[in-house]
N, C-alpha and C positions, 0 to 999 in steps of 0.2 A: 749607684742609685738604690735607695730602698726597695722597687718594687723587683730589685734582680737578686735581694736577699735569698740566699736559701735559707729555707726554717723548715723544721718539721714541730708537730703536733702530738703533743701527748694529751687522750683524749678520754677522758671516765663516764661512759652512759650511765649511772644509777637512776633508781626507781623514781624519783624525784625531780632531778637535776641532771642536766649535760652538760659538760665543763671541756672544755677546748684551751690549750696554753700552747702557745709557739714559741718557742725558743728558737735563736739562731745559730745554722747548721753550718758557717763561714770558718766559724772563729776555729782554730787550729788547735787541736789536742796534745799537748805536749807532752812531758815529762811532769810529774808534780801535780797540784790543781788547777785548773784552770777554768774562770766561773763563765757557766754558761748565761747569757744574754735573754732577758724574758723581751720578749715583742710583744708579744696583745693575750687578752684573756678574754673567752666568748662563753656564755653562759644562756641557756635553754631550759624552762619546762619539760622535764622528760613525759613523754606521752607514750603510748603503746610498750613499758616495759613493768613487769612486776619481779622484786625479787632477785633483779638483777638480769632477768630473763627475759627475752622481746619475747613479746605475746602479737605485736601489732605490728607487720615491717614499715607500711608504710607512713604513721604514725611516729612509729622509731628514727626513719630518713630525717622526716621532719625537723627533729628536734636534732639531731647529728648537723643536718645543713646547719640549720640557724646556729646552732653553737659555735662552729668551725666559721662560716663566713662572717661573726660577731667579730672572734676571733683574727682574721685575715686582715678585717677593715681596720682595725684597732694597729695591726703591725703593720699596714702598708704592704703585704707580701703575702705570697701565696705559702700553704703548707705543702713541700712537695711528696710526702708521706707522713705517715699517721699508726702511734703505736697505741692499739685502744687495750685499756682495762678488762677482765673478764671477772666474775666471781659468783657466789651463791653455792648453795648447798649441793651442786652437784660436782663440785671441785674435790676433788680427793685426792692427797697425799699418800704416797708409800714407800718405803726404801728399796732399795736392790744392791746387790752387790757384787762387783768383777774382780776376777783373777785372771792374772796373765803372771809369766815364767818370764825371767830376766836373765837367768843363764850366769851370777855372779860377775855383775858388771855395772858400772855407774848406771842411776834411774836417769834416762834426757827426759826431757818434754814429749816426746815423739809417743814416751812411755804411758803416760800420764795420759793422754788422745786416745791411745789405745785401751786400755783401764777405764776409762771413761764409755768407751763407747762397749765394751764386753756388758758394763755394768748396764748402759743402756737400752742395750738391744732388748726388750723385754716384749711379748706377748700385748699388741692394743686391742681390746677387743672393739669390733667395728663401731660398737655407740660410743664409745670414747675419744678423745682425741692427745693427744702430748703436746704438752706446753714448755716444760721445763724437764729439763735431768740437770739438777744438782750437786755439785760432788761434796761429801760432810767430812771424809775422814780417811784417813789411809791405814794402813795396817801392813810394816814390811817388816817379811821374815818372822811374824808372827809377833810383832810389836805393836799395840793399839795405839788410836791417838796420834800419828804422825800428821801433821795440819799441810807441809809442803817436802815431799820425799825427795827431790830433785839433786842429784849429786851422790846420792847415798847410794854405798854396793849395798844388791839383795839379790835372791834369786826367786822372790815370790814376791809380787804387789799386788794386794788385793784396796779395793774403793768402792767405800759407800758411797750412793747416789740415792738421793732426794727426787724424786718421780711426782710429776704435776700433770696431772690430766684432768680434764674436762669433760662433760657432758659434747657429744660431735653434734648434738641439735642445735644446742644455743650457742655455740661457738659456729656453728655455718651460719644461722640467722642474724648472728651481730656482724658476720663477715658479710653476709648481702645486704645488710642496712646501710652499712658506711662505704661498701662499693654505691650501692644504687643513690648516695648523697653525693656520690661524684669523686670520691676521695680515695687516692691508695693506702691500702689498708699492709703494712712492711709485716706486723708480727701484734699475734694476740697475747698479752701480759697477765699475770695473776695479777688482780687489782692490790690487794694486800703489798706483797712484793715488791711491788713498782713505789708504791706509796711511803715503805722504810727508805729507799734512797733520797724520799724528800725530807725526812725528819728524823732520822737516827744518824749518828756517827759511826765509826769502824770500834770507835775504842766502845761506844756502849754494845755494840753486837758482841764483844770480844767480852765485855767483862758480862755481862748478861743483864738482859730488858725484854722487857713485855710491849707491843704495840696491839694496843685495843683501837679497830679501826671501827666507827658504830656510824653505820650508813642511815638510808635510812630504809629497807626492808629488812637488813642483816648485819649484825656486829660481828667483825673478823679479830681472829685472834692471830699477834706473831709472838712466840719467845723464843731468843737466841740464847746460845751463851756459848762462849770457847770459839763466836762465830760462825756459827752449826743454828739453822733452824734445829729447835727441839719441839715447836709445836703448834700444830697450824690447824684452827678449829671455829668453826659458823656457828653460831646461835641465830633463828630464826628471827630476830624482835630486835628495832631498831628506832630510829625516832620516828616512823611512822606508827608504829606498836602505841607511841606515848601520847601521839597524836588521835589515834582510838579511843584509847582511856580517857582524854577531854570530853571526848564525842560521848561516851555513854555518861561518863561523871557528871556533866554540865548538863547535857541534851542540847546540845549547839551542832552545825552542819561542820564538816571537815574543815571548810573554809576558816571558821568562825576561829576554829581550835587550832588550827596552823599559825595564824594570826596570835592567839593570844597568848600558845608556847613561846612562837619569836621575838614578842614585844613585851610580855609580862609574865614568863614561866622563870621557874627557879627549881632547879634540883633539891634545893633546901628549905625545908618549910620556917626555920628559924629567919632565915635569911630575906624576908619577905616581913614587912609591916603588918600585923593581924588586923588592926584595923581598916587597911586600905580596900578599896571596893572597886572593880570591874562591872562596866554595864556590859550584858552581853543583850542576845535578841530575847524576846518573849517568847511567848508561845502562841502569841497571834499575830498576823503581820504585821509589822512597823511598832508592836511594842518593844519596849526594853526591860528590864530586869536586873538585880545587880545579885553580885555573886563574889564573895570573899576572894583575894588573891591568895591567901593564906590557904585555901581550897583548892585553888588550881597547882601552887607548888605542891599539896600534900597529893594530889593525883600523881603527879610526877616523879615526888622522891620514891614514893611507891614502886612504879614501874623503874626506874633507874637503881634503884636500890638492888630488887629483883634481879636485873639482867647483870649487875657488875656480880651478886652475887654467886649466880654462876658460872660466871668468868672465874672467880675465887676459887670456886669447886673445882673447876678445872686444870686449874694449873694446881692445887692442893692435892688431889688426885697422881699429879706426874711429880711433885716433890720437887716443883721450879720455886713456889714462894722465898724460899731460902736460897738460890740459884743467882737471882736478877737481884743484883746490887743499886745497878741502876734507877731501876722503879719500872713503872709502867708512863709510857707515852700515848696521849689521847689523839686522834686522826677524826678527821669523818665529821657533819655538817653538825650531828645532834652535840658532839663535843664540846661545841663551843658555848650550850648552852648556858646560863649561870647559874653556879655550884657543883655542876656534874664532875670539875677537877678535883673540887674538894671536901663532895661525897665518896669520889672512887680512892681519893685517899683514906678517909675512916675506913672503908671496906677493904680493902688489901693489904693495910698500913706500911703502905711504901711510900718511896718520893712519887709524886706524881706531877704532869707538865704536859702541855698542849705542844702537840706537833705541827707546828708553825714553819714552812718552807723558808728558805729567808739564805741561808748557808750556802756558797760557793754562786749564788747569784746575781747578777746583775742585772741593770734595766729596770722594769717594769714591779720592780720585788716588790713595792708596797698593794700592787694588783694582787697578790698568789699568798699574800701572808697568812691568812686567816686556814684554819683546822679542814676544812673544807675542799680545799686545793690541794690538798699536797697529794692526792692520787693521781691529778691531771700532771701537777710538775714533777713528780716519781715517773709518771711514764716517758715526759720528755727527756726526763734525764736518762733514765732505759736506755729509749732511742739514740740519744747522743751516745752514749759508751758503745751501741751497738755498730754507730756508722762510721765510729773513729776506729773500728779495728779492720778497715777498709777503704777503699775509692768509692766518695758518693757512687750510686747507680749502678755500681756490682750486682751478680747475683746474692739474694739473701741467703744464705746457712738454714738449712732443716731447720725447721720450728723446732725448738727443747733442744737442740744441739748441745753441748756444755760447750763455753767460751771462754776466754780469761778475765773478764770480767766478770763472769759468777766465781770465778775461782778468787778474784781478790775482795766479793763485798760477800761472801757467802763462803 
């Protein structure tokens, strides 16, 4: 019966929006690919969060219930855990790296656990918390660049790891917001992260791409390449940032401007009829007023222009432009907006393309397709790789453990 389904929930609180996706936890993880099952998608008003940060818990529940029971009603089934997104500027990336003595002997797996956790063991200081330990790169016997060492005599393995930690405030408050909505909460995910498993391939990580995920208090940056995150970087300014910029451009109330970005903005002011006219409100009650479309896109290209251009700096700065064959993939709700794909093309002049879920799924895909979703179903897919390397209802693995699943998508 459907209501005996197991499903779990991958679940993204941003500033904006609460996004809830179940996917079903039945289906048997084989060998090979095998597409996970979308059941229901539930969607909420975020309230009490700025920046990605609960500022409000009870606020925050709010919007977590409704999204997840949106969610449940839609799939007929309960989520019996929930792997929520974490992100914002207090997210910080660092390497580390372990050695351990092989004694001139084949490397096993056993090796590689070990090497992993040397690398790991690192110093948290108490406001912080561990998310991830990544492993980038091996290096035996004094040779760089080894991607999988297993089989090979050495008698020295040393391993980069990739180190994800968190702000411990706003990662306990999203953890008491989605307990006190009723829900278990398995493991906190870097939103970013979670989000490349909805909309990147193995082979684009492996030959190198850019995923620009632009929320809406903060645009997250990923570039892979060799398979190796090479770089992981927040800009403050997001589609709320552009939603501002109406606000004083116009002089219309937030409302007005959220409204006229999502029904009539354009990243491109070409791209837009100069003649065409927009009434907004007046400046006395119940009047109107009209206002150039052609006005509203050039507020936008503006601010969009701006923040990809930074993005540019950033990765020109690390000498990836040349790196990512690929192009850059677009995530995140403001992405979808029209022309933003092909304004961040003229700005990086690379391939550019919306990151649309859609790949290894079943069910409910036409729910989850759109640029906006693929944080909720990156995390259910998270979840699923994390629960197939186990018997449902086991104990969880230390948060940031390394797993083999980060060793084969990372």
């Amino acid at each position: 019966m459907m209501a005996q389904q197991r499903c779990l929930a991958g679940l993204d609180v941003g500033s904006e929006s609460t996004c809830a996706v179940l996917i079903e936890l039945s289906v048997p993880w084989g060998e090979g690919d095998v597409e996970a099952r979308v059941l229901g998608v539930g969607e909420a008003p975020t309230a009490g969060v700025r920046n990605r940060v609960v500022t409000n818990i009870d606020s925050t529940v709010e919007s977590i219930r409704t999204a997840l029971r949106r969610a449940e009603e839609m799939a007929g089934a309960e989520a019996s855990v929930v792997y929520a997104g974490i992100g914002g500027d207090h997210v910080e990336v660092d390497a580390s790296t372990g050695v351990v003595a092989i004694s001139g002997r084949e490397i096993a797996s056993r090796d590689l656990d070990h090497v992993h956790e040397v690398a790991s063991a690192i110093v948290v200081p108490d406001d912080r918390e561990l998310l991830h330990a990544i492993p980038q790169d091996y290096v035996v016997d004094g040779v760089a660049g080894v991607q999988d060492p297993t089989g090979m005599e050495s008698t020295r393995l040393e391993s980069e790891v990739c180190v994800v930690t968190s702000g411990a405030v706003p990662a306990q408050n999203l953890r008491k917001a989605i307990d006190r909505a009723g829900w278990k909460l398995e493991e906190l995910v870097l939103a970013p992260l979670a989000t490349n498993l909805a909309v990147l391939t193995e082979n684009q990580r492996r030959e190198g791409v850019v995923l620009v995920e632009i929320g809406a208090a903060a645009t997250e940056v990923l570039a892979f390449k060799d398979e190796r995150l090479r770089l992981f970087a927040t800009l403050p300014w997001g589609g709320a940032t552009v939603t501002n910029d109406i606000v004083k451009g116009l002089g219309v109330p937030t409302s007005t401007a959220e409204t006229l970005k999502s029904e009539h903005g354009s990243a491109q002011t070409r791209r837009v009829d100069a003649a065409e006219s927009l009434e907004i409100p007046g400046p006395t009650p119940g009047s109107v007023r009209s206002v150039s479309r052609e006005l509203l896109a050039h507020i936008i290209e503006q601010r969009m222009d701006e923040m990809l251009g930074l993005i540019y700096d950033e990765l020109e700065s690390r000498d990836l432009l040349d790196s990512v064959p690929c192009g850059v993939v677009l995530a995140g709700g403001a992405a979808g907006m029209d022309g933003v794909a092909e304004l961040a093309q003229e700005v990086f002049n690379l391939p550019v393309s919306l990151g649309e879920p859609g790949v290894g799924l079943t069910g409910l895909v036409d729910a989850v397709r759109g640029p906006e979703y693929a944080t909720a179903v990156g995390l259910a897919l998270y979840g699923r790789h994390r629960r197939a390397e186990r018997p449902v209802g086991s104990a969880m693995r230390a948060i940031g453990r390394v797993t083999s699943w980060l060793r084969e998508f990372f």
